[in-house]
C-alpha positions as CSV (number, residue, x, y, z in Angstrom):
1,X,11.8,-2.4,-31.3
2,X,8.3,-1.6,-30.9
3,X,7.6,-5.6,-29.8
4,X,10.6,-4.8,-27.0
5,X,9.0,-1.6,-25.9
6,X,5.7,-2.7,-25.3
7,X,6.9,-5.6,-23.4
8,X,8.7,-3.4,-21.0
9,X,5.3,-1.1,-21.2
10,X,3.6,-4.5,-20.1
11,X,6.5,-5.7,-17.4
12,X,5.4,-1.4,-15.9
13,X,1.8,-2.0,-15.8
14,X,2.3,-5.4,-13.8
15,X,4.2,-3.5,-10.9
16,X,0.9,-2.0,-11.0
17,X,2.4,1.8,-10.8
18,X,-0.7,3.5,-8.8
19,X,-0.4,1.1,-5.8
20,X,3.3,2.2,-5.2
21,X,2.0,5.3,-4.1
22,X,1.1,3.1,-0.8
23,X,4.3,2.0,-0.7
24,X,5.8,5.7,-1.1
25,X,4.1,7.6,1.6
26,X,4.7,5.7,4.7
27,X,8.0,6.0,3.8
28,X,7.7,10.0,3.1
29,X,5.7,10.3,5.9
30,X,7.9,8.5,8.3
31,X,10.6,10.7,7.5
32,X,8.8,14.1,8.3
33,X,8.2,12.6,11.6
34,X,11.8,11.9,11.9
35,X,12.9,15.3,11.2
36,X,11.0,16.9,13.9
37,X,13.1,15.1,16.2
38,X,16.4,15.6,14.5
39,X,18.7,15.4,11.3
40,X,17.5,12.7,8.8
41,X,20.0,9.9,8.1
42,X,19.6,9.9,4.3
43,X,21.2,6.9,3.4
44,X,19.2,4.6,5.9
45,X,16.3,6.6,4.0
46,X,16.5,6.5,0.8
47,X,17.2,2.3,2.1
48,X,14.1,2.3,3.3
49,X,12.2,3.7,0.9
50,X,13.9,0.9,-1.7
51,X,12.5,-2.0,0.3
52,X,9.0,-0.5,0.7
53,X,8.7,-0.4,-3.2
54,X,10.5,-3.4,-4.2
55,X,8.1,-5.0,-1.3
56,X,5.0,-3.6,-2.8
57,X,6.5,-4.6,-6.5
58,X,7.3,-8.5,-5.5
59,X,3.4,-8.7,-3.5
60,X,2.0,-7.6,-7.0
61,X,4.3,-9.8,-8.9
62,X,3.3,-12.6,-6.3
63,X,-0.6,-11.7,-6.7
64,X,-0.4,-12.1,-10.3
65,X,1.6,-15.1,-10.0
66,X,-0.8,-16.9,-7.7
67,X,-3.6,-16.0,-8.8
68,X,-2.7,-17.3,-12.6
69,X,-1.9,-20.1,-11.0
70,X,-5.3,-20.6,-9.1
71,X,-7.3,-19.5,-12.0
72,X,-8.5,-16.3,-10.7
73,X,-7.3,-14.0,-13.3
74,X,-9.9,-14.9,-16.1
75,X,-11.3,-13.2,-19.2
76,X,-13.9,-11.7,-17.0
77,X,-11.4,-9.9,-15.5
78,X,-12.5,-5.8,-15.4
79,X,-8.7,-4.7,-14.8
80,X,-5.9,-3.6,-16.7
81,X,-4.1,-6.2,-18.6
82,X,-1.1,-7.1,-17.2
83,X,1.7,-10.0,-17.8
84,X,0.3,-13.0,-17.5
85,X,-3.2,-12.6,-18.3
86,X,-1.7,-11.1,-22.0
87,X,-0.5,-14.3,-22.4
88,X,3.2,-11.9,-23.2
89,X,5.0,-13.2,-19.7
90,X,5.4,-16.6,-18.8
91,X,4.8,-18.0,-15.1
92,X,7.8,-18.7,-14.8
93,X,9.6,-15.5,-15.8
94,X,6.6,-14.3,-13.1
95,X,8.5,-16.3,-10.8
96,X,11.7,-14.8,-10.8
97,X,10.5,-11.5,-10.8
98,X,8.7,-12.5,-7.3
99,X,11.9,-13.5,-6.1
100,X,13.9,-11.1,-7.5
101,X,12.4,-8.2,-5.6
102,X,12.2,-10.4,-2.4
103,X,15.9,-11.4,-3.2
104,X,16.4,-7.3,-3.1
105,X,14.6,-6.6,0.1
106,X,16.5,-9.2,1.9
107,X,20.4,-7.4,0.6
108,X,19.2,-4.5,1.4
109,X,17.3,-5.4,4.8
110,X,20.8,-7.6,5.6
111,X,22.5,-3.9,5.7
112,X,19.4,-2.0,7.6
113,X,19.9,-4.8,10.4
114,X,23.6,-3.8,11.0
115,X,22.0,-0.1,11.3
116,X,18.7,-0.9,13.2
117,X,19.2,-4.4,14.9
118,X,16.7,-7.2,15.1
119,X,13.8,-5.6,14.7
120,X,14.5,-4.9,11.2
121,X,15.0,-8.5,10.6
122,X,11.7,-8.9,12.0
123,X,10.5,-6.4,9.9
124,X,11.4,-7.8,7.2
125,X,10.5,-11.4,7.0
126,X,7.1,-10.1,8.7
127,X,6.9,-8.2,5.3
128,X,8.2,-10.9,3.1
129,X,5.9,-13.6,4.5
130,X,3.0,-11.8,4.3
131,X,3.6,-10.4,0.4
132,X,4.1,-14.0,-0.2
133,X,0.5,-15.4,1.5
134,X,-1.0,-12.3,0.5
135,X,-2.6,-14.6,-2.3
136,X,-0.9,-17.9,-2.2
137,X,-3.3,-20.3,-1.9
138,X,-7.1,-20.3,-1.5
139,X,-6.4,-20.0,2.6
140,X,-3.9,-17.0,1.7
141,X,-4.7,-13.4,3.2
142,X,-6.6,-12.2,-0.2
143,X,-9.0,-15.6,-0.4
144,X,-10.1,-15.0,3.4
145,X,-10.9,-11.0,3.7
146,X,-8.0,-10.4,6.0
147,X,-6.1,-8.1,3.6
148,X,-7.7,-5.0,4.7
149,X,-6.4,-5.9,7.6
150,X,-3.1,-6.7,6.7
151,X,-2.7,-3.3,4.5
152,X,-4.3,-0.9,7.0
153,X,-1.3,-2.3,9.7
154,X,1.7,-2.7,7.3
155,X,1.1,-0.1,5.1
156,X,0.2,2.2,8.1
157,X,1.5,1.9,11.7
158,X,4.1,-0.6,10.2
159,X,5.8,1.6,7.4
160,X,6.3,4.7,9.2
161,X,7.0,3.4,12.7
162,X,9.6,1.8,10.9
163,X,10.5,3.9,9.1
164,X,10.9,6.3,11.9
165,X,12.8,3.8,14.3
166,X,15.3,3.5,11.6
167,X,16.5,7.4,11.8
168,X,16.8,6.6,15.6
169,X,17.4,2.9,16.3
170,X,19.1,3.6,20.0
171,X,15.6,5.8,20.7
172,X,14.2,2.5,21.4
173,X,10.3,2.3,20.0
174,X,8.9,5.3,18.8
175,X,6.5,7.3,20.4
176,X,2.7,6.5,19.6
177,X,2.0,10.0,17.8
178,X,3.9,8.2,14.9
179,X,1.8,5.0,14.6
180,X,-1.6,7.1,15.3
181,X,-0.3,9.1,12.5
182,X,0.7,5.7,10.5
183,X,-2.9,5.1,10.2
184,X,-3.3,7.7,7.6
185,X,-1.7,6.1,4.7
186,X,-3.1,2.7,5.9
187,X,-6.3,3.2,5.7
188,X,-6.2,5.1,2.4
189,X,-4.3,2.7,0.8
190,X,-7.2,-0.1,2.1
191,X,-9.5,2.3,0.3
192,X,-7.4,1.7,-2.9
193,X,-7.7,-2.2,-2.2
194,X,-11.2,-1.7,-1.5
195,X,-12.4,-0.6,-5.3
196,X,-10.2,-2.9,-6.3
197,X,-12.4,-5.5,-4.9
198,X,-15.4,-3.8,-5.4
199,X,-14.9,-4.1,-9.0
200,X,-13.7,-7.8,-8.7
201,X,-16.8,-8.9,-7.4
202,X,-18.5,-10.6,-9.5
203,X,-15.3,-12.4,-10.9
204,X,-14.0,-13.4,-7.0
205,X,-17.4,-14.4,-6.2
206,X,-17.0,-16.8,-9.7
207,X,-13.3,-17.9,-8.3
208,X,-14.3,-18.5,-4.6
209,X,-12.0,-15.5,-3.8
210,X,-14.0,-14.6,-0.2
211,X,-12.6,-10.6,-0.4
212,X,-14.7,-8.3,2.1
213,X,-16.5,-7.3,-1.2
214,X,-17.5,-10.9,-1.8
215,X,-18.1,-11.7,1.9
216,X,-20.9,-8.5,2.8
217,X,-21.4,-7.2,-0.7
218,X,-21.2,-4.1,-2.8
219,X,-22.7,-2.0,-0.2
220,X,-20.2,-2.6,2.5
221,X,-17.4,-2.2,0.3
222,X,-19.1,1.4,-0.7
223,X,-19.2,2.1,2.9
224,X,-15.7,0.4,3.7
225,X,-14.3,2.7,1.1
226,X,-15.9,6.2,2.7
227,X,-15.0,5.5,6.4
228,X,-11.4,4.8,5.7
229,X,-10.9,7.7,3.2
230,X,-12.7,10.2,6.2
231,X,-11.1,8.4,8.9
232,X,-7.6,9.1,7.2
233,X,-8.4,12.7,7.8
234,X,-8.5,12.5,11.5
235,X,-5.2,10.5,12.1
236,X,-3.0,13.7,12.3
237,X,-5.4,15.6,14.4
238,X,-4.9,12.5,16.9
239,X,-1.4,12.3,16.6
240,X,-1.2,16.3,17.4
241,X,-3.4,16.0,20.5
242,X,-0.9,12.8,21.5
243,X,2.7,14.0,20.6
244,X,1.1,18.5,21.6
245,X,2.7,19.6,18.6
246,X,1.9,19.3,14.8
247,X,-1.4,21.2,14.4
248,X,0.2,22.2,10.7
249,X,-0.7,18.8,9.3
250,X,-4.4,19.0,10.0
251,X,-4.3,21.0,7.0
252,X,-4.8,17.3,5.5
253,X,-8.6,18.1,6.2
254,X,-8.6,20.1,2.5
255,X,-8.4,16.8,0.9
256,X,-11.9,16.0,2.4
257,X,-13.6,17.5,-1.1
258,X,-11.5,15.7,-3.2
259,X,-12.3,12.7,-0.9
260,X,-16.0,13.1,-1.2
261,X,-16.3,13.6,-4.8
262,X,-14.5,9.9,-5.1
263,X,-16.8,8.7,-2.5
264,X,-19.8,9.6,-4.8
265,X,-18.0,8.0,-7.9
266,X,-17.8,4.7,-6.0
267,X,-21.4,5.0,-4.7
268,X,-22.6,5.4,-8.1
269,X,-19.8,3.2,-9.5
270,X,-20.1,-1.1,-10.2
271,X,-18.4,-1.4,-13.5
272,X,-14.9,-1.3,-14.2
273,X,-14.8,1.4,-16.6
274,X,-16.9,3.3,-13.7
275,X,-14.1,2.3,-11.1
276,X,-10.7,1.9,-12.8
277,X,-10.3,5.9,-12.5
278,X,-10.8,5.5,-9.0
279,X,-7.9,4.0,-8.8
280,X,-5.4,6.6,-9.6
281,X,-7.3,9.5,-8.1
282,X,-7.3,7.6,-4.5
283,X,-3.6,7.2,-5.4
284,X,-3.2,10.4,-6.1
285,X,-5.4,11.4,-3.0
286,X,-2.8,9.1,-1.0
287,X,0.5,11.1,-2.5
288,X,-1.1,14.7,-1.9
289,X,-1.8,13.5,1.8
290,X,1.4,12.3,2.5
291,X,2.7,15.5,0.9
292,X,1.1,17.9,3.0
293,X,1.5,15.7,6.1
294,X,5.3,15.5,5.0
295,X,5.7,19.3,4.9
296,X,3.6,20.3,7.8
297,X,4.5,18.5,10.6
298,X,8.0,19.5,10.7
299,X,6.9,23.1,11.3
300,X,5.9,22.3,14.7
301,X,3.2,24.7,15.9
C-alpha cells in the first residue's frame, strides 16, 4: 500500500504541482475580465480552465519525456525527483501520460470549437504543438532560449484573451486592455521558468541545453528574473489607462515586497537548495496576483 502510494506521490510531483499555478491564473484572470462585461458562462469556464491544466500537465510530462530521452535529466540534476529520473516510471508509461492529456485537450477543445469557432481550434493545436517542441529535440523551444518567449505569450496574452473570447465568442477579438493585462501572469510565470534555468545551469551547459541562463549567464538570468516580476506589476495599471476603468487592480502593486524579497533570494541564490524555494514562493506570488487582479477589476472604479 505504501509502494502504491508513493508511486501516485511520485506520478504528483511529475505534474510538477507549482507550475500549474501558471496554468491557473490566466484562466482566473481571464474570467474577471469577462465579468466586467457581463454574466460568466460557467460551463465554457470551468472548460477552459481543464485544458489550460491538462496543457500545462502534458508539456511537463513531455519535458520529462524528452529530455530522458536526450540525456538531459542526469544525476547532476538539482531538482526534485520526479518519474523517470527515480527510475519508478517507465518512458513509455511517460508516453502515454503525454498523450493522454493531449488526447484530453483535444475532447474537450472539440466541444469549445462548437462554442467559440475556429479560433479555438487554432488555439488549440497552437497550444498542443508548442507543449510538444517545447523540448523535443535539441532544435526544440527549450534547447534554443525561445521558451521565455513562448511562456511570456501563451501563458499571458494567449490564456486570458482566450479565455476572455470564449465568454463572448460573437464579440469578435477582445479588446487590448485584456492582452495588456495578459502580460501579468506571463511574465511571472517566465520568472518561475527563469530560476528554473538558473539552477540548471551548470547541468544544461553539460547537456548542450542553450536556455537564456546558458546562453548570457547567471547574471542575466538574475536580472531576467527582477524585470519580469516588476514589470508584472505595471500590466494592470496599463490595462486601466487603455480599457478607463479598473484602477482596483493596481492594488497588485502590494506584491512588490514580496516580489523584492524573492528578487534578493535569487541574487544571492546559485544552488538548488538556495533556489528550489523560489519556486513555490514565485508560484505562490503568481496565485496571490491573479487573486487580487481577479477580485478587483470587476469593481470597476
Amino acid at each position: 500500500m505504501n509502494e502504491s502510494a508513493s508511486l501516485v506521490g511520485l506520478w504528483i510531483s511529475t505534474t510538477r504541482p507549482k507550475t500549474l499555478f501558471a496554468a491557473l491564473s490566466p484562466v482566473v484572470m481571464g474570467g474577471a475580465l469577462s465579468v466586467a462585461n457581463g454574466p460568466l458562462n460557467l460551463p465554457v469556464w470551468f472548460a477552459t480552465l481543464l485544458v489550460a491544466v491538462l496543457i500545462q500537465i502534458g508539456t511537463n510530462f513531455c519535458n520529462d519525456f524528452f529530455d530522458h530521452k536526450q540525456g538531459a535529466d542526469t544525476e547532476a540534476r538539482q531538482g526534485p525527483l520526479r518519474g523517470l529520473h527515480s527510475g519508478r516510471i517507465s518512458l513509455r508509461a511517460m508516453g502515454l501520460a503525454t498523450l493522454t492529456c493531449f488526447a484530453g485537450v483535444g475532447l474537450i477543445s472539440a466541444c469549445l470549437i462548437r462554442h467559440g469557432g475556429m479560433p479555438v481550434l487554432w488555439m488549440a493545436v497552437a497550444s498542443i504543438f508548442c507543449g510538444v517542441f517545447y523540448t523535443a529535440g535539441r532544435w526544440s523551444l527549450a534547447y534554443t532560449g525561445l521558451a521565455d518567449l513562448f511562456v511570456i505569450i501563451f501563458f499571458g496574452p494567449v490564456a486570458v484573451a482566450g479565455t476572455y473570447y470564449l465568454q463572448f465568442p460573437a464579440e469578435g477579438w477582445p479588446p487590448l486592455s485584456v492582452y495588456v493585462a495578459g502580460l501579468g501572469p506571463g511574465l511571472i510565470a517566465t520568472s518561475l521558468l527563469t530560476v528554473n534555468n538558473l539552477r540548471d545551469v551548470d547541468e544544461d551547459t553539460g547537456n548542450d541545453k542553450r536556455t537564456l541562463a546558458v546562453r548570457f549567464g547567471r547574471s542575466f538570468s538574475r536580472n531576467e528574473y527582477a524585470v519580469c516580476m516588476l514589470s508584472a506589476l505595471f500590466a494592470p495599471v496599463l490595462a486601466a489607462v487603455i480599457a478607463g476603468r479598473g484602477w482596483a487592480s493596481c492594488l497588485v502593486l502590494c506584491l512588490l515586497p514580496l516580489m523584492l524579497k524573492l528578487i534578493k533570494q535569487v541574487r544571492v541564490g546559485s544552488s538548488g537548495a538556495e533556489l528550489n524555494p523560489v519556486l513555490g514562493k514565485t508560484g505562490k506570488i503568481l496565485l496571490m496576483y491573479a487573486v487580487i487582479f481577479s477580485v478587483t477589476w470587476p469593481l470597476g472604479g
